[in-house]
C-alpha positions as CSV (number, residue, x, y, z in Angstrom):
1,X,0.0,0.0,0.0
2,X,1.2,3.5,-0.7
3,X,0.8,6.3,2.0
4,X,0.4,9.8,0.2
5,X,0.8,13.3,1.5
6,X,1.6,16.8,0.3
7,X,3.9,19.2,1.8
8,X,3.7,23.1,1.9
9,X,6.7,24.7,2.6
10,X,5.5,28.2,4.8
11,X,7.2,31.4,3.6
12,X,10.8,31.2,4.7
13,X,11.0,27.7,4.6
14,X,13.0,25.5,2.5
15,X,12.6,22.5,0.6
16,X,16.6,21.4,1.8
17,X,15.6,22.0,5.3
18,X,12.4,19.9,5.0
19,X,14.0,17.2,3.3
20,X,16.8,16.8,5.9
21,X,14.3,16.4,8.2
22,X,12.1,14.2,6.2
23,X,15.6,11.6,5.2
24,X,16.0,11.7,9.2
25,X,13.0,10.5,10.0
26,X,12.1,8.0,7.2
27,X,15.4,6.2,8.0
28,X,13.8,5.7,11.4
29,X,10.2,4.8,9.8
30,X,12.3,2.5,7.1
31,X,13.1,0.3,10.5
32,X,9.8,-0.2,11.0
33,X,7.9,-3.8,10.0
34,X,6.1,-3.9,6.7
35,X,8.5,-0.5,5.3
36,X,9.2,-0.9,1.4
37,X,10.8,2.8,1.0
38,X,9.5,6.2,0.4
39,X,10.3,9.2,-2.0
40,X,10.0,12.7,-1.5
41,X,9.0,14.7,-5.1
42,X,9.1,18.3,-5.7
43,X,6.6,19.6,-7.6
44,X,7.1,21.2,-11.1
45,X,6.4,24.6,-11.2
46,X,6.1,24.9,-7.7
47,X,8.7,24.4,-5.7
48,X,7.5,25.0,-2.0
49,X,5.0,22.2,-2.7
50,X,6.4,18.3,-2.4
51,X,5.0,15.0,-2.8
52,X,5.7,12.0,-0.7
53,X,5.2,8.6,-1.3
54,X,5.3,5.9,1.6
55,X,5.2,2.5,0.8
56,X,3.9,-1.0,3.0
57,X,3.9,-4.2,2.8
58,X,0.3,-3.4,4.6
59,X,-1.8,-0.8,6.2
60,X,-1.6,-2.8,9.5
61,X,1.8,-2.6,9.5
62,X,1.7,0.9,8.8
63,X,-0.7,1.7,11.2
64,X,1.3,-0.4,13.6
65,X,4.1,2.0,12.9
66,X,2.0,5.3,13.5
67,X,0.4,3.7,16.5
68,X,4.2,3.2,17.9
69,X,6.1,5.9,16.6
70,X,9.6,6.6,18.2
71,X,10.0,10.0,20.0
72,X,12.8,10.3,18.2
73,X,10.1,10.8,15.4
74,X,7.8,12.7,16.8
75,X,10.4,15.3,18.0
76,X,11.3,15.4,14.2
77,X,8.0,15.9,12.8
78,X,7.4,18.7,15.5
79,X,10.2,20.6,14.7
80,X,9.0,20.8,11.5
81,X,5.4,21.6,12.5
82,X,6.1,25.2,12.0
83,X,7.5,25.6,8.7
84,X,5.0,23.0,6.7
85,X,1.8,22.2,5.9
86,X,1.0,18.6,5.5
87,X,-1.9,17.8,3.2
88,X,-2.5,13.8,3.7
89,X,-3.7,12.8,-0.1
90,X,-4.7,9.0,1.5
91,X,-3.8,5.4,1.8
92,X,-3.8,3.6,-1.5
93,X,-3.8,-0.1,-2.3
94,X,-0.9,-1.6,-5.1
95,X,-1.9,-1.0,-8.4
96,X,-4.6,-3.2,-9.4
97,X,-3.2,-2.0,-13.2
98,X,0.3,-1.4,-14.6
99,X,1.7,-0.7,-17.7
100,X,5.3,-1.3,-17.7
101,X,7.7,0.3,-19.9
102,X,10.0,-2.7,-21.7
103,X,12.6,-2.2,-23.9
């Protein structure tokens, strides 16, 4: 399953700052059960505005995860808090359809 959520940087903020924060705490997440990886996009056009892309092996495990974050992660996310605005897009199954690009 894919976990989905936008980010906003706030004026003054920056997407290197956020994404510091973001690689520090996803290597903590990516220790978790059930992690597969996640990605952090910046957006065309628009670069205050960033795309992430979580993805489990499940939603339980996931929600295992959220349900025991470290504080280490929490304290990461807070400090952050201030400078962002985190749009959660949803939870998402695998694709039930792919095309995939073969040479």
């Amino acid at each position: 399953m894919h976990f989905i959520f936008e980010v906003h940087l706030k004026p003054g903020a920056t997407a290197e700052a956020y994404a510091d924060a973001w690689v520090r705490a996803s290597q903590i997440i990516q220790r978790a059960p059930g992690a597969q990886g996640t990605k952090l996009h910046r957006k065309i056009g628009d670069p205050n505005v960033m795309l992430a892309i979580a993805t489990w092996a499940s939603k339980t495990q996931r929600d295992a995860m959220e349900a025991e974050q470290s504080a280490r992660v929490r304290d990461i996310i807070a400090e952050q808090a201030e400078f962002v605005d985190v749009v959660v897009i949803g939870e998402f199954e695998a694709p039930e359809w792919q095309v995939v690009h073969e040479e």
